[in-house]
C-alpha positions as CSV (number, residue, x, y, z in Angstrom):
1,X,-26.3,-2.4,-20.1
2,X,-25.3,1.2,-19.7
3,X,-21.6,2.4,-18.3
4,X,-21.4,5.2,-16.4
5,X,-18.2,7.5,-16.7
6,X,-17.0,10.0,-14.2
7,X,-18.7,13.8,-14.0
8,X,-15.0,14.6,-15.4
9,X,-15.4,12.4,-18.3
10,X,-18.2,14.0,-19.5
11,X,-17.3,17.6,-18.8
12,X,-19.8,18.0,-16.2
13,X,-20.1,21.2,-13.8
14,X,-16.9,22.4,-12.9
15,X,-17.8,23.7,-9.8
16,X,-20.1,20.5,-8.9
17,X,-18.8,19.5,-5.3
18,X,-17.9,15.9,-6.7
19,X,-15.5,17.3,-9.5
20,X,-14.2,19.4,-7.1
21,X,-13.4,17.0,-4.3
22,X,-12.0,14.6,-7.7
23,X,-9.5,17.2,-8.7
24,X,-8.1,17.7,-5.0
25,X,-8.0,13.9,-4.7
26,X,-5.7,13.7,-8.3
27,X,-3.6,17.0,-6.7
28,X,-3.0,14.9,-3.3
29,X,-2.2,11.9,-4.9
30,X,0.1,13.3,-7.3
31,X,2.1,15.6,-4.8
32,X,2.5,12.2,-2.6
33,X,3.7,10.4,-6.3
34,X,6.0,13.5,-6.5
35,X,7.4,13.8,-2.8
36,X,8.0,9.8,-2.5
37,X,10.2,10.1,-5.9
38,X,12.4,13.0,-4.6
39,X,12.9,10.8,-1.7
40,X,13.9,7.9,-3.9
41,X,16.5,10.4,-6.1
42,X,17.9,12.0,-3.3
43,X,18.3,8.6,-1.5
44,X,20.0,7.0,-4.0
45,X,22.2,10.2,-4.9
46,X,23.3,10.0,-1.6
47,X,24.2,6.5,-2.1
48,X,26.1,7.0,-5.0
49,X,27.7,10.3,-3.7
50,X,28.6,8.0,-0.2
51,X,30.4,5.4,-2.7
52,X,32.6,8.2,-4.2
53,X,33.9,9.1,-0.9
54,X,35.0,5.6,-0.1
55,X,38.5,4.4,-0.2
């Protein structure tokens, strides 16, 4: 039985149209990781700077 890696895993062609299409996949998914944890910091600073304010 044989296991077959990624083209990444095995440093294949860099300008191979799958390795290519892989990287932009791993950029779009990490710029979504990114924006959806600002949201979650800025909400809850927001909550925590709302909780100041009250009396």
């Amino acid at each position: 039985m044989s296991i077959y890696a990624c083209s990444i895993c095995f440093f294949g062609a860099p300008e191979d149209p799958m390795n290519i299409g892989l990287r932009a996949a791993v950029v779009c998914m990490l710029a979504i990781l990114v924006l959806l944890f600002g949201f979650f910091i800025k909400f809850f600073a927001s909550v925590s700077k709302r909780s100041n304010l009250a009396p």
